[in-house]
OpenMM code with the backbone's topology and positions (N, CA, C; nanometers):
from openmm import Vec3, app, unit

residues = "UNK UNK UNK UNK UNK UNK UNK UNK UNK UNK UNK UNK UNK UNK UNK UNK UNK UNK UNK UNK UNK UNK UNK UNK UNK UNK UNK UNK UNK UNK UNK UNK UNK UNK UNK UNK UNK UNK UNK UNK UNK UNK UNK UNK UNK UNK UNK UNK UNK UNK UNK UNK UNK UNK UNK UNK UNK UNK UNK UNK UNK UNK UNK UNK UNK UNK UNK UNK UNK UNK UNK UNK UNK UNK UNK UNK UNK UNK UNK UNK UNK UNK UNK UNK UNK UNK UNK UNK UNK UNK UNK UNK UNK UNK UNK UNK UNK".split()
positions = [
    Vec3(11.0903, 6.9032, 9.9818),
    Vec3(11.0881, 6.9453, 9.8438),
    Vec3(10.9453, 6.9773, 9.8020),
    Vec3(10.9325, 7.0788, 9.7221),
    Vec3(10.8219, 7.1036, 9.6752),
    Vec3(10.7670, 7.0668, 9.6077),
    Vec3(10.6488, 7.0237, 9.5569),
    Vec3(10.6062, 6.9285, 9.4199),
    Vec3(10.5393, 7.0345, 9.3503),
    Vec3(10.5170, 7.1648, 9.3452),
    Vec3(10.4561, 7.2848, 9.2904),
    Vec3(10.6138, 7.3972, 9.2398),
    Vec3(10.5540, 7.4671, 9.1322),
    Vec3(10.5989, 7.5663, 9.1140),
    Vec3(10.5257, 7.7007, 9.0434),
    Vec3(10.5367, 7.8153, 9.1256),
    Vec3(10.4583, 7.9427, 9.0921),
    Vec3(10.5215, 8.0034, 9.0093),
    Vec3(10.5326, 8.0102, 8.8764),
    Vec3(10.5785, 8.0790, 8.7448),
    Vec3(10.5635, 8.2097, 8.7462),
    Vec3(10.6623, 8.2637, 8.8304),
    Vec3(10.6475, 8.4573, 8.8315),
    Vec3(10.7478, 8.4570, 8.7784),
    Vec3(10.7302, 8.5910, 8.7091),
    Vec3(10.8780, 8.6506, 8.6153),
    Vec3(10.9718, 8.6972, 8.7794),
    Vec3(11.0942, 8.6857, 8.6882),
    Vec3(11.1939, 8.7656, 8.7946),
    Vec3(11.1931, 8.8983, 8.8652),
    Vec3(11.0962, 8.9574, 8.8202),
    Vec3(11.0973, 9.0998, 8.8925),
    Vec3(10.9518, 9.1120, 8.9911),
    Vec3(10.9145, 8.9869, 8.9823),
    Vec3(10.7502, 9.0152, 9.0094),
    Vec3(10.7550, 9.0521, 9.1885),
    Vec3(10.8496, 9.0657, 9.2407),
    Vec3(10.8669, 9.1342, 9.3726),
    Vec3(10.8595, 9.2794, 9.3920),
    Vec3(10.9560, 9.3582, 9.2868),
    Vec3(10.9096, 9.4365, 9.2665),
    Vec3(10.7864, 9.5299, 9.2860),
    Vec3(10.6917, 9.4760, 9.2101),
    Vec3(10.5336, 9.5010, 9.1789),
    Vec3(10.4378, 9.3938, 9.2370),
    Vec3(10.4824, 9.3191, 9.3074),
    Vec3(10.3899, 9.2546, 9.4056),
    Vec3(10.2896, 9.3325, 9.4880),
    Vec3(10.3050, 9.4420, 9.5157),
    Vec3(10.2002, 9.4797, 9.6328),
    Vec3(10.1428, 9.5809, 9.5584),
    Vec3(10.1634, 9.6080, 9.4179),
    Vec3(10.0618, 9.6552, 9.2814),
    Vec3(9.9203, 9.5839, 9.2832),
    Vec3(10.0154, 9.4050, 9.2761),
    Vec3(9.8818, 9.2896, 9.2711),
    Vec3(9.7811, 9.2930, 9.3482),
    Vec3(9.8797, 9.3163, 9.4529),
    Vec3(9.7960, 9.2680, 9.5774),
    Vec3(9.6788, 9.3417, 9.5745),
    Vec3(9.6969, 9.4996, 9.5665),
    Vec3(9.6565, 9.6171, 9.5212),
    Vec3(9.5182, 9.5893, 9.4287),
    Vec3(9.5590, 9.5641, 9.3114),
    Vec3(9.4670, 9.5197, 9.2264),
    Vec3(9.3739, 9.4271, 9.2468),
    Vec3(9.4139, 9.3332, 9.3354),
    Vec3(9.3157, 9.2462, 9.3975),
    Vec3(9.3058, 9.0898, 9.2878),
    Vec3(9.3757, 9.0732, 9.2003),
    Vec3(9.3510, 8.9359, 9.1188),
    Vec3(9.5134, 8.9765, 9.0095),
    Vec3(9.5061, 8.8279, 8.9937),
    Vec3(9.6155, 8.7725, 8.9255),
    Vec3(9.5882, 8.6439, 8.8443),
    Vec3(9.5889, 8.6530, 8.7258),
    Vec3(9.6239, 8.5156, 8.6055),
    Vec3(9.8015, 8.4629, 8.6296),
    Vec3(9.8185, 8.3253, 8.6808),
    Vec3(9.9246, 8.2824, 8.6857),
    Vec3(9.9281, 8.1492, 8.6480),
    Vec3(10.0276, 8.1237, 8.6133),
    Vec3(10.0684, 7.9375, 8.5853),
    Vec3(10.1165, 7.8765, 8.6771),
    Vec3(10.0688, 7.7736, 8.7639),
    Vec3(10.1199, 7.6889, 8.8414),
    Vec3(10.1354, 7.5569, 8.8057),
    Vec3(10.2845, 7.5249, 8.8511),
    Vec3(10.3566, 7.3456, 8.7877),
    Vec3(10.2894, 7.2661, 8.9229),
    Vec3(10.2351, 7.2079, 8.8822),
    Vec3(10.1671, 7.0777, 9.0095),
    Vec3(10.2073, 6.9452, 8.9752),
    Vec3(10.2930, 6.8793, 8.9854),
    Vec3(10.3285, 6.7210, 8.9688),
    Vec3(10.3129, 6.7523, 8.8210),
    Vec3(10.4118, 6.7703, 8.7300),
    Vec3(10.4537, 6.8185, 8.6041),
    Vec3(10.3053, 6.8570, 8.5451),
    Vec3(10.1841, 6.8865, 8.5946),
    Vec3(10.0988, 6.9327, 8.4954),
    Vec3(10.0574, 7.0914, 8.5606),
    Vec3(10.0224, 7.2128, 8.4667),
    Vec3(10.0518, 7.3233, 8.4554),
    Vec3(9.8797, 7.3792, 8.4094),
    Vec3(9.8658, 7.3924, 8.5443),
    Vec3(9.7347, 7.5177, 8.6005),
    Vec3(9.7333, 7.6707, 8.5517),
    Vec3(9.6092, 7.6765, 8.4905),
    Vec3(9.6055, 7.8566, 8.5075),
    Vec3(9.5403, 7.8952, 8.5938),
    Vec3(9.5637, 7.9482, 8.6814),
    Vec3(9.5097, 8.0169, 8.7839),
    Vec3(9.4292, 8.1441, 8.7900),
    Vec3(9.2927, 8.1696, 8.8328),
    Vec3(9.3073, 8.3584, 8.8268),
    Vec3(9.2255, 8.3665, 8.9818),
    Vec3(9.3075, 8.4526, 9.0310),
    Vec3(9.3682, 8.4494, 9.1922),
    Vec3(9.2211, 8.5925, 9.2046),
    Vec3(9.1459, 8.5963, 9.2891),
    Vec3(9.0987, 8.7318, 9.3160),
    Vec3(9.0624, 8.7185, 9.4797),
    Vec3(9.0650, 8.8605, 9.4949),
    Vec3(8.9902, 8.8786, 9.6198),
    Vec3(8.8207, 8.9431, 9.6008),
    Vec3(8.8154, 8.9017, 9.7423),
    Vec3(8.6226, 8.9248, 9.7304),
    Vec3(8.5706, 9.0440, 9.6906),
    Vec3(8.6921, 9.1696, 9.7422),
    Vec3(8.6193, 9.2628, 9.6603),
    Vec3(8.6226, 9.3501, 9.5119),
    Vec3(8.7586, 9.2836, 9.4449),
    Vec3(8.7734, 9.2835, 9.3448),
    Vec3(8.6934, 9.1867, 9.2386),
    Vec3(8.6330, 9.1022, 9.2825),
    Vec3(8.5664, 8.9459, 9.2360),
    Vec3(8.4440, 9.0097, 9.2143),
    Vec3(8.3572, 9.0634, 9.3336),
    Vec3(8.2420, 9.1181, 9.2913),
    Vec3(8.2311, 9.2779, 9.1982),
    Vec3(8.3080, 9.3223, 9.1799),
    Vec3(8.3502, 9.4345, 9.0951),
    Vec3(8.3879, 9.3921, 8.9514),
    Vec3(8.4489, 9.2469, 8.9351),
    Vec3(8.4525, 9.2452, 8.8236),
    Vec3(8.3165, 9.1422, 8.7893),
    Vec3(8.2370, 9.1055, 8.8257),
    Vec3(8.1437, 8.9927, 8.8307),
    Vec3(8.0449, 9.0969, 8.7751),
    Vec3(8.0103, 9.1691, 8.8302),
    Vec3(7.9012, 9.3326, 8.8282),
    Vec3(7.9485, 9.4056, 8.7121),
    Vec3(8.0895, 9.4279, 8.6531),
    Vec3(8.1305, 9.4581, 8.5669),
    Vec3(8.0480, 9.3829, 8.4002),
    Vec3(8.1075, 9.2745, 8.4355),
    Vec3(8.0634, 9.1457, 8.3598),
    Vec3(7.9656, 9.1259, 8.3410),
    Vec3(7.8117, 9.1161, 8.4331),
    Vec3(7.7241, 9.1516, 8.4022),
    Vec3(7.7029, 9.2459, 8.3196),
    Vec3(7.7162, 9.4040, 8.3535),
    Vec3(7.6574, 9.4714, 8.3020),
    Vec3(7.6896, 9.4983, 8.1331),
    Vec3(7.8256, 9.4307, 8.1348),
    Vec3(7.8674, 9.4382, 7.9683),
    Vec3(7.8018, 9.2866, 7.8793),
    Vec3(7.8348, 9.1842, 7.9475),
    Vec3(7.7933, 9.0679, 7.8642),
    Vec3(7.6863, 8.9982, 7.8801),
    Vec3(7.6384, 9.0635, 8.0410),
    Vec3(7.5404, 8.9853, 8.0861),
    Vec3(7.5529, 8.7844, 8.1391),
    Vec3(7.6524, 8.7821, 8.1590),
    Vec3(7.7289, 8.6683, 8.2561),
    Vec3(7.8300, 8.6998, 8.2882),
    Vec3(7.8994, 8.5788, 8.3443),
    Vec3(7.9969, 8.5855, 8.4338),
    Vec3(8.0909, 8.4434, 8.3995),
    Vec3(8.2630, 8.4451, 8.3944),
    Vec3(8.3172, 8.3053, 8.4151),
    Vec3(8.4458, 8.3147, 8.4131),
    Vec3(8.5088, 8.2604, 8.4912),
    Vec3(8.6530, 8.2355, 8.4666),
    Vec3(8.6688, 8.1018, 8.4787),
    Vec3(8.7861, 8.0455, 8.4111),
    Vec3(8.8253, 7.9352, 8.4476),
    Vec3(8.9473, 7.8903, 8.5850),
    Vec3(8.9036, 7.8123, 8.6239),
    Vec3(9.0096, 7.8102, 8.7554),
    Vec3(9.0220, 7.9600, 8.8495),
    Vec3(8.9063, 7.9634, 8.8719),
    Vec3(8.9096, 8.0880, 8.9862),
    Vec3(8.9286, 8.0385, 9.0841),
    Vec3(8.9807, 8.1359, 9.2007),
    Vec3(9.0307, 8.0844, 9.3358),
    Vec3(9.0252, 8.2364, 9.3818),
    Vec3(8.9207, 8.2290, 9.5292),
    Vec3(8.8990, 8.3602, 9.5961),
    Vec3(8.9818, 8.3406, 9.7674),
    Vec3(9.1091, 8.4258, 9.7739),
    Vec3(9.1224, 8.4474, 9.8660),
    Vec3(9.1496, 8.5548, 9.9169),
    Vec3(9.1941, 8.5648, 10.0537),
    Vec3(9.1562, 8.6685, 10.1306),
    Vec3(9.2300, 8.8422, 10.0616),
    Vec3(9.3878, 8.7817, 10.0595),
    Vec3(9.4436, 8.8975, 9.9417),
    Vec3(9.5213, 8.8130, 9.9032),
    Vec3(9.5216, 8.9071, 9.7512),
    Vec3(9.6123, 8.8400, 9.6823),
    Vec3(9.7570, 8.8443, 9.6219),
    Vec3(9.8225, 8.7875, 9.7548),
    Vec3(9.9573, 8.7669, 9.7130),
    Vec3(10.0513, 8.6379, 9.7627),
    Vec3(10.1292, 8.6558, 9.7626),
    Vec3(10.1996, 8.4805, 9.7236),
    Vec3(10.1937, 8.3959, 9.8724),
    Vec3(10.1675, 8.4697, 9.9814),
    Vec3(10.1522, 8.3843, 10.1120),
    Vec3(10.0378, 8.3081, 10.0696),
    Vec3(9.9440, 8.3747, 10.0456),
    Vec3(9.7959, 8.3043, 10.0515),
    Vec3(9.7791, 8.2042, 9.9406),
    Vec3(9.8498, 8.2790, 9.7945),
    Vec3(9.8102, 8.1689, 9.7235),
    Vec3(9.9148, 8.0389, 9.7663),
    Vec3(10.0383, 8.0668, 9.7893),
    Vec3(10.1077, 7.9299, 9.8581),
    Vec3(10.0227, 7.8207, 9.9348),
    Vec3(9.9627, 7.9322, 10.0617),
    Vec3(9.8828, 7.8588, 10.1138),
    Vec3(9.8039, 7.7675, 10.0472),
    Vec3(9.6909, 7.8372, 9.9603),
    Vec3(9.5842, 7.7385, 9.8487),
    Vec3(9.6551, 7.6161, 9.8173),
    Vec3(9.7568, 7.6502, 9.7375),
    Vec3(9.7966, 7.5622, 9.6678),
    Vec3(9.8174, 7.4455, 9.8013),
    Vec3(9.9310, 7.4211, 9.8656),
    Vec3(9.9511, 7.3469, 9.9952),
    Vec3(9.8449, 7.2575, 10.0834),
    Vec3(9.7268, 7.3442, 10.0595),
    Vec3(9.6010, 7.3107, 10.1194),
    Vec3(9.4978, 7.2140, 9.9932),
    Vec3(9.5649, 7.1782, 9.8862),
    Vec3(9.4690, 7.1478, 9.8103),
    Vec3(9.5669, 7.0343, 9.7006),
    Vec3(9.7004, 7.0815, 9.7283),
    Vec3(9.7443, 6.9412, 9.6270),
    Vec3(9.7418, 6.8221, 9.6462),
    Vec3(9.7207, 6.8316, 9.7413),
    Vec3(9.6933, 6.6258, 9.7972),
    Vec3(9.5569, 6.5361, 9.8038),
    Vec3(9.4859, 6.6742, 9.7812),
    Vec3(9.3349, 6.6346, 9.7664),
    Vec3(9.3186, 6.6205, 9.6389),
    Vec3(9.1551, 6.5826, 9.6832),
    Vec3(9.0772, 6.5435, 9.5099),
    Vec3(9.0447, 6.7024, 9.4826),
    Vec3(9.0350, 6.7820, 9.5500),
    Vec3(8.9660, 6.9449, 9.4922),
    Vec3(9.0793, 6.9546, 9.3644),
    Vec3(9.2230, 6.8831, 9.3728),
    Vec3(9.2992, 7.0051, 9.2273),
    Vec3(9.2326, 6.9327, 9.1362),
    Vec3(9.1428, 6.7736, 9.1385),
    Vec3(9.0850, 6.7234, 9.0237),
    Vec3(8.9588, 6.8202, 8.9394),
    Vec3(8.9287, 6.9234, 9.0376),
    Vec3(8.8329, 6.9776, 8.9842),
    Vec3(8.8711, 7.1468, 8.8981),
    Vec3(9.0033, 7.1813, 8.9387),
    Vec3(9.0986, 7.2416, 8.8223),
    Vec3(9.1628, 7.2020, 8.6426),
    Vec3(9.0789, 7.2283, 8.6091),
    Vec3(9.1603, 7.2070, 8.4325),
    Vec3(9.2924, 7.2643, 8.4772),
    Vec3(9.3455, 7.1655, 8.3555),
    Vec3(9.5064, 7.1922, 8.3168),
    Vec3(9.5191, 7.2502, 8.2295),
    Vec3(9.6301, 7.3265, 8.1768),
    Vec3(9.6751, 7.3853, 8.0749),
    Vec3(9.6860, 7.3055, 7.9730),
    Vec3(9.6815, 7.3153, 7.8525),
    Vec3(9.6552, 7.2460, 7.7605),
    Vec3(9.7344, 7.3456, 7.6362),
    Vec3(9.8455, 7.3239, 7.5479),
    Vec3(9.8984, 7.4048, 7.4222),
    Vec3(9.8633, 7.3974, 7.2982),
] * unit.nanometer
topology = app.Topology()
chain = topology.addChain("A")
for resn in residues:
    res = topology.addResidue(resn, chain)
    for name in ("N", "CA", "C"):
        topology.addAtom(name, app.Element.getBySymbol(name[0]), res)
């Protein structure tokens, strides 16, 4: 049984390889009933929007970033799998309403 759940709308198969495409994703993940925002990028979308960011605000930040290789639901599965049993999800904020 899983102790996670990845909050995609029902069609998000569909347009999955849009994401992937795009290179980053804002998502909600259920981890042992408390509820992560996620924003998923890859490296070369990350430095495109980082350089972006600079040049408009002059910094840079997301909350709960996570860079992997591409981004779509194998890999972030993976993350997640690789990190809920550890102390690293302590260093993820939770969602908060």
């Amino acid at each position: 049984m899983k102790n996670y759940k990845i909050k995609l709308p029902d069609d998000f198969n569909e347009y999955a390889w849009e994401i992937e495409s795009k290179g980053c994703l804002e998502i909600d993940i259920e981890i042992y009933a408390n509820v992560y925002t996620f924003n998923f990028y890859d490296p070369v979308r990350l430095n495109q929007t980082i350089q972006d960011d600079l040049d408009s605000n002059q910094y840079f930040f997301y909350e709960n970033m996570v860079v992997i290789p591409s981004v779509n639901i194998e890999n972030i599965e993976s993350f997640i799998k690789n990190i809920i049993n550890t102390p690293y999800l302590t260093s993820f904020n939770i969602k908060t309403n």
